[in-house]
C-alpha positions as CSV (number, residue, x, y, z in Angstrom):
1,X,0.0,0.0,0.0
2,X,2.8,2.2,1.0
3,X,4.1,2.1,-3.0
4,X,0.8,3.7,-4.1
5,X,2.8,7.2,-2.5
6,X,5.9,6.1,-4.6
7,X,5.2,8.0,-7.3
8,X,4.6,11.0,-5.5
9,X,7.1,10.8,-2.6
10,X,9.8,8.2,-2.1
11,X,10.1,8.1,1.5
12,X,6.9,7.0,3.4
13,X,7.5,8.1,7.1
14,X,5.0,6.2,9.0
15,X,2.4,3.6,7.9
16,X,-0.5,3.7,10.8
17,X,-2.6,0.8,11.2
18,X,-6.4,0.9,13.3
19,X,-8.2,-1.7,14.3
20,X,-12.1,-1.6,13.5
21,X,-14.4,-2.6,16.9
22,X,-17.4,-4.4,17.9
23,X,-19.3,-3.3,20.8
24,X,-20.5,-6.2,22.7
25,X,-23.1,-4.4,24.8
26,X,-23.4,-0.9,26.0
27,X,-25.4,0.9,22.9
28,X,-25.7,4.7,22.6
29,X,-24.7,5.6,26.4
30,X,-21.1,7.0,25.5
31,X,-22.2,10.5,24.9
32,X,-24.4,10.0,28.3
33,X,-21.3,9.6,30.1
34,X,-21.8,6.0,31.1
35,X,-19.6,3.3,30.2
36,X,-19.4,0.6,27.3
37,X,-17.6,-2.6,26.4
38,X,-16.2,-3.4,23.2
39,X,-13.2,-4.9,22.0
40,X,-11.4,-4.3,18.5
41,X,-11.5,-6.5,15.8
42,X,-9.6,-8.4,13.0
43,X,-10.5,-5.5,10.6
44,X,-8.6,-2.6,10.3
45,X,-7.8,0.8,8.5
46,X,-4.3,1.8,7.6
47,X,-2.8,5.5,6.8
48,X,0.6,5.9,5.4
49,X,2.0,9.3,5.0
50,X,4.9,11.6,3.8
51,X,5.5,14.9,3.6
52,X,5.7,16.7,0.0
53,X,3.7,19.3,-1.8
54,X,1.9,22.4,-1.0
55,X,-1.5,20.6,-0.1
56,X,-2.9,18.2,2.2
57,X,-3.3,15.6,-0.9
58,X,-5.5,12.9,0.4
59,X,-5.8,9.1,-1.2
60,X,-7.4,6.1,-1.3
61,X,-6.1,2.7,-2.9
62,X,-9.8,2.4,-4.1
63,X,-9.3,5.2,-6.3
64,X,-12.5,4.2,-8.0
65,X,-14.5,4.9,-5.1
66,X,-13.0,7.2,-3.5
67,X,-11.3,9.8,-5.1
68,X,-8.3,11.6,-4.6
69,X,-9.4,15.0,-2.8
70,X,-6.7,17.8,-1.8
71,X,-6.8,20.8,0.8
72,X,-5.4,23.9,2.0
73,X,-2.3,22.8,5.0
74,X,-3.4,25.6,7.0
75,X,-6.3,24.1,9.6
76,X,-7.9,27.2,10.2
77,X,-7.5,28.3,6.5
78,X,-10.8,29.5,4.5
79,X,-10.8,28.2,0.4
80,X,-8.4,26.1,0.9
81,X,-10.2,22.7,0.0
82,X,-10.0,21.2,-3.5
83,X,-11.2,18.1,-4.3
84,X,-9.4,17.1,-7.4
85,X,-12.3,15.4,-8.7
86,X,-14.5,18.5,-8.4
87,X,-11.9,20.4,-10.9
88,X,-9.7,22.2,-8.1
89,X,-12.8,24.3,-7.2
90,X,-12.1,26.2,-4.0
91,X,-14.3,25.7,-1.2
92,X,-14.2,26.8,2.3
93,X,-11.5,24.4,4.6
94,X,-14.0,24.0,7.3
95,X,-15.8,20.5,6.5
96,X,-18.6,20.4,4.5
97,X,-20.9,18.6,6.5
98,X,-23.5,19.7,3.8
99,X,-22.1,18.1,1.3
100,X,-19.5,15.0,2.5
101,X,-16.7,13.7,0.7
102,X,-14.9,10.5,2.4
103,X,-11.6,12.3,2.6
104,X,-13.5,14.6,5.4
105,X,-12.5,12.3,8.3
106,X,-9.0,12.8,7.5
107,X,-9.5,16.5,7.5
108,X,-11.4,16.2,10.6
109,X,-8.5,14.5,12.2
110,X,-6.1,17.0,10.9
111,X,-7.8,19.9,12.8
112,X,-8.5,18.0,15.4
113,X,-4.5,17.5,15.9
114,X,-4.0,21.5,16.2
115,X,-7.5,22.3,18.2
116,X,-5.6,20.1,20.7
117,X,-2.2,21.3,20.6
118,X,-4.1,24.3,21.1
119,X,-6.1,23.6,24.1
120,X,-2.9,23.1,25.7
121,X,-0.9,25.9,25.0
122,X,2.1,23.9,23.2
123,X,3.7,25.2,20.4
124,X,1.5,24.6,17.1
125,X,3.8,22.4,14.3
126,X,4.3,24.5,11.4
127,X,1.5,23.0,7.9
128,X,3.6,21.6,5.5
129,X,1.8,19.3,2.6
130,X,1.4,16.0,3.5
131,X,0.9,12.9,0.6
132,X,-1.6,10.7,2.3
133,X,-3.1,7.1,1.0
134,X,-5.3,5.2,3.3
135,X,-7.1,1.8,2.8
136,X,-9.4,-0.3,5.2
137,X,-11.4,-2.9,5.2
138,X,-14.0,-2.1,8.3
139,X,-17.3,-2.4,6.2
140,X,-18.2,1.2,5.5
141,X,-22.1,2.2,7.2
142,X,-21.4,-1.5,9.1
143,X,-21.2,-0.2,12.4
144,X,-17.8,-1.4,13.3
145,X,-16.7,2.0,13.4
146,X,-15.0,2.6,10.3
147,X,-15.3,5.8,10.8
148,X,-13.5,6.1,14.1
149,X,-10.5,4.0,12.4
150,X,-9.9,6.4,9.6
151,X,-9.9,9.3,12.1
152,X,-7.6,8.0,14.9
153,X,-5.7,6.7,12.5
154,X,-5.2,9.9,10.3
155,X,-4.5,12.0,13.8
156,X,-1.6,9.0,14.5
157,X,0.1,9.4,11.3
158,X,-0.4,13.5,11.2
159,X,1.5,13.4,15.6
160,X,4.0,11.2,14.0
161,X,5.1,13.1,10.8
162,X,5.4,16.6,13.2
163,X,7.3,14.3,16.0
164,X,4.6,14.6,18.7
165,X,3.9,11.8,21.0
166,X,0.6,11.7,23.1
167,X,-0.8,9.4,25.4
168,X,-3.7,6.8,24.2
169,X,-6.0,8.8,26.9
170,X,-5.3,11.7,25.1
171,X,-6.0,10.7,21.6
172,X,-9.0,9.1,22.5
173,X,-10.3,12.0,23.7
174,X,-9.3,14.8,21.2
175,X,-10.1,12.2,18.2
176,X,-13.5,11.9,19.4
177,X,-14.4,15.4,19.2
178,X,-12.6,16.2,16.3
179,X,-15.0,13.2,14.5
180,X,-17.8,15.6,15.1
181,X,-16.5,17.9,12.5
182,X,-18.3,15.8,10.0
183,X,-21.3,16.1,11.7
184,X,-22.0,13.3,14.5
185,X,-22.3,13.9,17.8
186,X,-20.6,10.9,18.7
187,X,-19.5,9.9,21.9
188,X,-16.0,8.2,23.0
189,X,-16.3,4.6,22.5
190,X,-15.1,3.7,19.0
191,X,-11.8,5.9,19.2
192,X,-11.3,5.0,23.2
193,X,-11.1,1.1,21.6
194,X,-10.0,1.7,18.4
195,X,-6.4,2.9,20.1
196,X,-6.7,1.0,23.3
197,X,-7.5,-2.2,22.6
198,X,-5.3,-5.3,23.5
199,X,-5.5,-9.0,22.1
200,X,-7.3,-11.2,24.1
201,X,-8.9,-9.1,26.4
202,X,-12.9,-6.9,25.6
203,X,-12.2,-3.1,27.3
204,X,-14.9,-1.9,30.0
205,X,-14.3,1.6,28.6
206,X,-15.7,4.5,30.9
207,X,-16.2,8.0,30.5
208,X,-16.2,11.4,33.4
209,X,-17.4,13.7,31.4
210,X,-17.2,16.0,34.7
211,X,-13.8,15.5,36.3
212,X,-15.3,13.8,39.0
213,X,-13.0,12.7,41.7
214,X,-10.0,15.1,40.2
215,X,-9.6,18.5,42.3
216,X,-8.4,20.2,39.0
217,X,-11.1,18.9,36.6
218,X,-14.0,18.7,38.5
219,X,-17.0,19.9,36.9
220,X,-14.5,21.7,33.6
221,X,-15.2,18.9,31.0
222,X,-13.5,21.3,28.4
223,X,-10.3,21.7,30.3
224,X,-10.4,18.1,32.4
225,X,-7.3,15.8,31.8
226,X,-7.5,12.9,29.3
227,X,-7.0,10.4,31.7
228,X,-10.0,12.0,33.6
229,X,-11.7,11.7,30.7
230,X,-11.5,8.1,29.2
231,X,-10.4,4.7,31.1
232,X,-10.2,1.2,30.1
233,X,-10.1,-2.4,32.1
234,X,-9.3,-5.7,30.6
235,X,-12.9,-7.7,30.9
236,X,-11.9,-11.3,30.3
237,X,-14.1,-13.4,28.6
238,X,-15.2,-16.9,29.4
239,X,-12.9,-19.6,27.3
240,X,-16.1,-21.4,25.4
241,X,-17.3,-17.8,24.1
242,X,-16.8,-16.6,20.8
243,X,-18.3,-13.3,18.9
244,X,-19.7,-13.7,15.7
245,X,-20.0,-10.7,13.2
246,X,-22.5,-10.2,10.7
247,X,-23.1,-7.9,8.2
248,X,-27.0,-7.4,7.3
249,X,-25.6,-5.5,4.2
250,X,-28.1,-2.6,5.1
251,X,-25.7,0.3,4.9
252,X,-26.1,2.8,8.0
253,X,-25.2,6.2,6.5
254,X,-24.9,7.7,10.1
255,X,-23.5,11.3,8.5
256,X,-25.9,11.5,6.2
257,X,-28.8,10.5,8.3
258,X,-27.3,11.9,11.3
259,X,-30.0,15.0,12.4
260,X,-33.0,12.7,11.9
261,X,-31.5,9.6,13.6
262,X,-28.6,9.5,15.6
263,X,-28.1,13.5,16.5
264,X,-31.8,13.3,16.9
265,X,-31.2,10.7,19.8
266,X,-28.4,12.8,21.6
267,X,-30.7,15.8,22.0
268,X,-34.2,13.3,22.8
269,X,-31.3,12.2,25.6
270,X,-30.5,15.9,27.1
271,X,-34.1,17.3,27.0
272,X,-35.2,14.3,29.1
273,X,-32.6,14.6,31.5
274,X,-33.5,18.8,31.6
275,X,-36.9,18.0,32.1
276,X,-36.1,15.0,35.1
277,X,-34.0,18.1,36.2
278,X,-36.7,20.8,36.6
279,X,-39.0,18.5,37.9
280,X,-36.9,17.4,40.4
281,X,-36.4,21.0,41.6
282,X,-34.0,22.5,39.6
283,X,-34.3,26.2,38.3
284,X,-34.7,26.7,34.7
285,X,-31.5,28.1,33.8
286,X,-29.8,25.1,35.8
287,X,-31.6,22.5,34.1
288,X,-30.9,23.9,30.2
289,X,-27.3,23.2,31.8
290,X,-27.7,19.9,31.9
291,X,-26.2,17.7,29.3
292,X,-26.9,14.4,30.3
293,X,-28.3,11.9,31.8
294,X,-26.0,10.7,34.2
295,X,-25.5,14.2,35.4
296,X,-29.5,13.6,37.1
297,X,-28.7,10.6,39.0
298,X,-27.7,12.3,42.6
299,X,-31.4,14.2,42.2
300,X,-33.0,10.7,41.0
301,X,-31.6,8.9,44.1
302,X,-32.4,11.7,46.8
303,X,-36.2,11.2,45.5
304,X,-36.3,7.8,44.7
305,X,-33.3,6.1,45.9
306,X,-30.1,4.4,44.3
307,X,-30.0,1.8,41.5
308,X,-31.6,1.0,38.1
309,X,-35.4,0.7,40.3
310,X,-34.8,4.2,41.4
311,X,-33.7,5.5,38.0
312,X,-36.6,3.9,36.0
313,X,-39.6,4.6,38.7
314,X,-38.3,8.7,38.4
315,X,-38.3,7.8,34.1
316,X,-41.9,6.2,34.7
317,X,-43.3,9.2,36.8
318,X,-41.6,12.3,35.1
319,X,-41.9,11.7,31.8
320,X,-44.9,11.1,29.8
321,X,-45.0,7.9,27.5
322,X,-45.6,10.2,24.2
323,X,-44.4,13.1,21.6
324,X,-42.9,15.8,23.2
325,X,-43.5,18.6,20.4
326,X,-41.1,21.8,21.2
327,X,-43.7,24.1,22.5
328,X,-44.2,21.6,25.4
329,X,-40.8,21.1,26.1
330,X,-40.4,24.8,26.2
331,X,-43.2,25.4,28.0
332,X,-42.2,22.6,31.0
333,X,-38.4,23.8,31.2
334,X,-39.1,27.4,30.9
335,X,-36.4,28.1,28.4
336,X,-36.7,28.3,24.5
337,X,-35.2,25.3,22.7
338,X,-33.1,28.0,20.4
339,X,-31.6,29.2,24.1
340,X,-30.6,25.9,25.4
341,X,-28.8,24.7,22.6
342,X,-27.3,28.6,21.7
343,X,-23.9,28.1,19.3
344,X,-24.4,24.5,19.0
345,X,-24.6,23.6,15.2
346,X,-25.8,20.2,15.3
347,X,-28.8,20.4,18.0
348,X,-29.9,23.3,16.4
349,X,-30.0,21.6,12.9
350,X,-31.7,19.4,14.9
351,X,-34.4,21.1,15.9
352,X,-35.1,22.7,12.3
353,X,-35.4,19.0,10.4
354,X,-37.7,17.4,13.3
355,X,-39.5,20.5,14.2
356,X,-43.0,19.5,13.7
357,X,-42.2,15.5,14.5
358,X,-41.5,15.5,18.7
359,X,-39.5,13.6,21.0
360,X,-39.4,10.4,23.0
361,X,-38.2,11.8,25.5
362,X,-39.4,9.2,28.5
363,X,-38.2,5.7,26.0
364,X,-35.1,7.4,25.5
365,X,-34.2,7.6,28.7
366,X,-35.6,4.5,30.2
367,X,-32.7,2.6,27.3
368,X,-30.3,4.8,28.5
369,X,-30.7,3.7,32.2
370,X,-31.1,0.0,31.7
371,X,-28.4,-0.6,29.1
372,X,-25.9,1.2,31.2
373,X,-26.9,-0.9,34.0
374,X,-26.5,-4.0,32.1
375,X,-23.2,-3.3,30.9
376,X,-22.0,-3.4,34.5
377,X,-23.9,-6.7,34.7
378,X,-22.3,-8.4,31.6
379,X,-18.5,-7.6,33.2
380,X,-20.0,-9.2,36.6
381,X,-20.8,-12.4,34.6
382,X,-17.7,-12.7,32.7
383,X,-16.1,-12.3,35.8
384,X,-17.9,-14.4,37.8
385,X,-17.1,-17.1,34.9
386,X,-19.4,-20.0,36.9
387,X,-21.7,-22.6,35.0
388,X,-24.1,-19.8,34.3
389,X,-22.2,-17.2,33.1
390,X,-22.6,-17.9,29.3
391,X,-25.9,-18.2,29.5
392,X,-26.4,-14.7,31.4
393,X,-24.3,-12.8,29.3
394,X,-26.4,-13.3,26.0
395,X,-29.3,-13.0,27.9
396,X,-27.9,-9.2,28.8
397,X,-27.7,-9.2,25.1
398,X,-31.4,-10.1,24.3
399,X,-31.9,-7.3,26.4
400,X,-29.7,-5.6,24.7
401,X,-31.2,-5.5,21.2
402,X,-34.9,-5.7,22.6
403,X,-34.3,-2.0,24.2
404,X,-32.7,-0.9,21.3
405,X,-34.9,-2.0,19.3
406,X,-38.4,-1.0,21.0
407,X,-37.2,2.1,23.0
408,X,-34.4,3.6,21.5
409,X,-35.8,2.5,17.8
410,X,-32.6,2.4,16.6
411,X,-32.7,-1.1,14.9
412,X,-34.4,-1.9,11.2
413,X,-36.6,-5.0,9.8
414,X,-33.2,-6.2,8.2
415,X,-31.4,-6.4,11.9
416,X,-34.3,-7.7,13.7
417,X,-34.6,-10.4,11.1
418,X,-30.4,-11.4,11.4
419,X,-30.7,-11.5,15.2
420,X,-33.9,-13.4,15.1
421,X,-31.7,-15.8,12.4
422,X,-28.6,-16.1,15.2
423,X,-30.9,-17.2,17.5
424,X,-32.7,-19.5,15.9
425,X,-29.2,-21.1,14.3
426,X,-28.3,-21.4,18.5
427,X,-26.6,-18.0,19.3
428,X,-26.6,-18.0,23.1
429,X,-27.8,-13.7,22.5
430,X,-27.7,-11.9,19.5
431,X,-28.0,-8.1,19.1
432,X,-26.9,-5.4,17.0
433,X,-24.0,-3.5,17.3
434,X,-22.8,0.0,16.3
435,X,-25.0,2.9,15.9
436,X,-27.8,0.7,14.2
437,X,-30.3,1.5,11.7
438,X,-28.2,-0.8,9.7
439,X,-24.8,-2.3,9.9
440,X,-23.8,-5.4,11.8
441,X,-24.8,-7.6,14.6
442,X,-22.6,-9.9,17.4
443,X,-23.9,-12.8,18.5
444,X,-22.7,-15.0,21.3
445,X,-21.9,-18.6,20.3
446,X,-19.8,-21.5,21.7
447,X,-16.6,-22.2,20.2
448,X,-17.6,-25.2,19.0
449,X,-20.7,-24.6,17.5
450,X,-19.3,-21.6,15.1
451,X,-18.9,-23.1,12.1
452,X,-22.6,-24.9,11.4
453,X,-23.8,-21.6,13.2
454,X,-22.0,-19.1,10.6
455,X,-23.1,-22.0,8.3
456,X,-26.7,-21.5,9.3
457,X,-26.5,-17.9,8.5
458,X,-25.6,-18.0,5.4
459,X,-28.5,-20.7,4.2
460,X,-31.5,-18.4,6.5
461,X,-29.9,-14.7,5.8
462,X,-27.4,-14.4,3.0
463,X,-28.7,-16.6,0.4
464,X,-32.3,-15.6,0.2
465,X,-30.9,-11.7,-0.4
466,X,-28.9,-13.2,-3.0
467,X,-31.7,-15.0,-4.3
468,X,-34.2,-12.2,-4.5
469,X,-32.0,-10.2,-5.7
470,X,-30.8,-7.9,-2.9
471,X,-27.3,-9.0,-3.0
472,X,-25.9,-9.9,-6.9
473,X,-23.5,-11.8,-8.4
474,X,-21.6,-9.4,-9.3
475,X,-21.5,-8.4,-5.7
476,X,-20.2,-11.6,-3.9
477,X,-17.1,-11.9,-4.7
478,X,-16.4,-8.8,-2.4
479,X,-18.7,-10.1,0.2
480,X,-17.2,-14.2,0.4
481,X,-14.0,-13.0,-0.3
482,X,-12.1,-16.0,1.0
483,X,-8.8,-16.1,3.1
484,X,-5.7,-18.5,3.0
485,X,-6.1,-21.4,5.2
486,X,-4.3,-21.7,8.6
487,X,-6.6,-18.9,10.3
488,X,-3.7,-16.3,10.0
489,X,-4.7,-12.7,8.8
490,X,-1.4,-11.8,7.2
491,X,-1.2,-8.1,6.1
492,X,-1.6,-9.1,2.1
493,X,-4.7,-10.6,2.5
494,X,-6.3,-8.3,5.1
495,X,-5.7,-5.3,2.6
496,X,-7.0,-7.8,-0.1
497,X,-10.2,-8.1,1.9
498,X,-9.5,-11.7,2.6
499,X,-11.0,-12.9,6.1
500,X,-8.3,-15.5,7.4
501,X,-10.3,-18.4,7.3
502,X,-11.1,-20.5,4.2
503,X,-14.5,-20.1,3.2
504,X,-15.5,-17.0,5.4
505,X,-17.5,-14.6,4.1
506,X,-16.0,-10.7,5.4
507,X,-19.8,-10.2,6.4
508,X,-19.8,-13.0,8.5
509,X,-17.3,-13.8,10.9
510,X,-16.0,-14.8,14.5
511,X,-13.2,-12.6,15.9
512,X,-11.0,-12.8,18.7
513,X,-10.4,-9.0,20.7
514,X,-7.6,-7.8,18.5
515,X,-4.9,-5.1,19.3
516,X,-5.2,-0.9,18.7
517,X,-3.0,1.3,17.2
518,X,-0.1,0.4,15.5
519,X,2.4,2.2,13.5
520,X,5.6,0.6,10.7
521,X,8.0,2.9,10.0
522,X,8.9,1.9,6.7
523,X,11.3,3.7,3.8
524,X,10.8,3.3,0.1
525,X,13.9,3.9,-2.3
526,X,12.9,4.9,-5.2
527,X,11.9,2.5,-8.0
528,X,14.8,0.9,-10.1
529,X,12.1,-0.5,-12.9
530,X,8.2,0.8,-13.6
531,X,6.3,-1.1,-11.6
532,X,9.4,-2.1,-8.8
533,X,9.9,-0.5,-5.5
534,X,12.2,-1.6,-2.4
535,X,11.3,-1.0,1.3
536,X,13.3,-1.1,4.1
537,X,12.1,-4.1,6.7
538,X,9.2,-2.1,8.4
539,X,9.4,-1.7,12.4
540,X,6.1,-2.1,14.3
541,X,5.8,0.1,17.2
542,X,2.9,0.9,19.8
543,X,1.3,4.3,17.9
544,X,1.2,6.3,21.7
545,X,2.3,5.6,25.5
């Protein structure tokens, strides 16, 4: 992949590999500050970049599909983008969540880098143009956080070409907010795993959005420190258990779709926890503060004591079972809607596209509450590792995708039908994973039963969209792509697409928890015959402390 830069540069710095994720239980509480558990997967996206030319000069192996597109070097620059395949028409350098291009998450990254550098008051590196080409295999819209990959991943190479090191905590953090330059409010989990995960081992991976516990960062989320801010623990899973992936080949465009589905589901979360707020006591102004749920809990426990009972009796009681149109909202917080979320581009688009359409505001929060609660309950019984313990952790995932489904509605027909397939073929839980309304689901199986289970997928699921015509031939051989035998991923056939086991499908899967960030430092003389190139042996590093 490297050699695709040859022509342009002949010395490729750094090569920066991220691994893609699965999120095995904990769906859409990130951004409520509660704490998720994922692990990284077999699947990853890779960066490699040199310096050279005036312009930020972004590629993509899959030229095809996604075309090279170039921009300004300075960050804060306006008409500085050109996309190359838009005929080098200027464009403002702030990212056109109007209109996106793929090569936006890279740019994202690439401000994100100096918006953190400075937060902190360090000295700013100097923009020089950068050759970049990147290639991954995390299904695009699959939620396995393809997204999250291509941003770490870009931020990694962008520190390591200046000579700035940062700790994981740290990247985690900034890469998550610099992700919502293309237009999702997205909480921490994809990039807290993408860069901290470790073989062998899911992550429990929490957030404090608030400092708590730190005398410095307490209650200054914008200024806390990044190990405040993110933390990971090893959760090890029981030996018989093993994940399996699958694709339901309904593409979740979560930037596109993001105001009417997933942004629309941060703000239903904050107006619920303002209203619990106001109706627990709190003065107006005080409870437009209030950004999420998790910051209610001390006035849901003096009311209605601790624990999930507590939480969902206060849900039950405050909040009516209904649309919430924005009059009524207003009306019961005593603050306009336009006031609350003042400066803050995405709620207010928000509020423009869904205007006449309400909010669930009292479902909303009852998911929020629950799945959080069961996340803690699903490290418990991996823990406690007894007789039981398989069986209780797909039923947290039953759970799972029945409150996703039914309260948060952020499943489709086309998930519901896949995990109603896994369980049928003898998944101990299935649900689906990622932001949803499309994309992937996990399902827990017994290592010996995976191969007639991913077997029995592909007869109930896959083959009747081939057959009426959802999936076509023409399509296949990208989605059976087949890997050598022996169950290694070597790095030729994972940029190939290839799966690493003979006769799996990339849709369809079982994965072990893979590793984070990586980076090969690898030089390329310059080609003695068209077509030749020679490379240095590449050295593999940990991307950050």
């Amino acid at each position: 992949m490297a050699s695709d830069l040859v022509p342009v540069h002949t010395e490729v710095e750094s090569v920066y590999g991220l691994e893609g994720r699965v999120n095995l239980i904990g769906e859409h509480i990130d951004y409520e500050g509660y704490g998720v558990l994922p692990m990284a997967l077999r699947l990853d996206t890779v960066v490699a970049i040199a310096r050279g030319g005036d312009k930020l000069s972004v590629g993509n192996v899959e030229a095809e599909k996604f075309p090279l597109v170039e921009y300004d070097v300075d960050p804060n620059q306006e008409a500085g983008l050109r996309p190359a395949n838009r005929g080098g028409r200027d464009c403002l350098q702030e990212v056109d969540t109007a209109n996106h291009v793929w090569a936006n998450y890279f740019l994202a990254a690439y401000k994100g880098v100096f918006d953190h550098l400075s937060s902190k008051g360090e000295e700013l590196p100097k923009p020089t143009g950068l050759q970049v080409m990147i290639h991954g295999i995390v299904p695009l819209g699959g939620g396995l956080s393809s997204s999250a990959a291509i941003v770490c991943s870009s931020a990694l190479a962008v520190l390591a070409v200046n000579s700035i090191t940062l700790t994981k905590g740290e990247v985690a953090d900034f890469t998550c907010k610099a992700e919502r330059y293309v237009g999702v409010t997205s909480g921490g989990m994809d990039q807290a795993i993408s860069v901290m995960g470790q073989p062998n081992v899911a992550k429990l991976v929490e957030f404090n959005p608030v400092g708590l516990g730190c005398r410095v960062c307490e209650g200054h989320s914008e200024k806390q420190h990044p190990e405040c801010a993110v933390r990971a623990e090893d959760v090890h899973l029981p030996q018989p258990a093993t994940f399996v992936i699958a694709n339901s080949l309904t593409v979740s465009k979560k930037q596109e779709t993001a105001d009417k589905k997933y942004n629309l589901r941060v703000v239903e979360c904050r107006l619920a926890a303002a209203l619990i707020a106001r109706k627990l006591g709190s003065p107006s102004d005080a409870a437009a503060r209030v950004r999420t749920l998790r910051e209610v809990e001390p006035l849901i426990a003096a009311k209605y004591g601790e624990g999930l009972k507590g939480k969902l009796r206060a849900v039950e009681e405050l909040l009516d079972g209904g649309l919430y149109l924005q009059p009524r909202v207003e009306e019961e917080l005593g603050v306009p809607l336009a006031d609350v979320f003042a400066g803050e581009a995405s709620p207010l688009r928000v509020l423009g596209v869904v205007r006449d359409e309400g909010f669930k505001l009292r479902d909303r929060a009852a998911h929020v509450y629950s799945e959080a609660d069961r996340v803690y309950a699903f490290q418990a019984a991996a823990a406690d590792g007894g007789d039981s313990a398989m069986a209780d952790l797909g039923a947290l995932m039953d759970a799972s995708h029945a409150s996703c489904s039914k309260l948060y509605e952020c499943s489709c027909p086309e998930l519901d039908s896949l995990v109603a397939v896994a369980k049928g073929a003898g998944a101990l839980g299935a649900r689906l994973t990622g932001a949803g309304w499309g994309g992937c689901t996990v399902s827990l199986v017994q290592r010996e039963q995976v191969g007639p289970f991913i077997q029995r997928l592909r007869e109930e699921y896959f083959d009747p969209l081939l057959k009426a015509g959802r999936v076509t031939e023409g399509e296949m051989p990208e989605v059976r792509a087949q890997g050598p035998r022996g169950g290694g991923v070597p790095g030729g056939a994972r940029r190939a697409g290839m799966s690493g086991e003979e006769g799996t499908w990339l849709v369809l899967f079982a994965s072990p928890p893979s590793s984070g960030a990586a980076v090969l430092r690898v030089k390329l003389a310059p080609p003695q015959e068209e077509g030749a190139a020679g490379a240095e042996e590449p050295a593999r590093e940990p991307a950050a402390a």
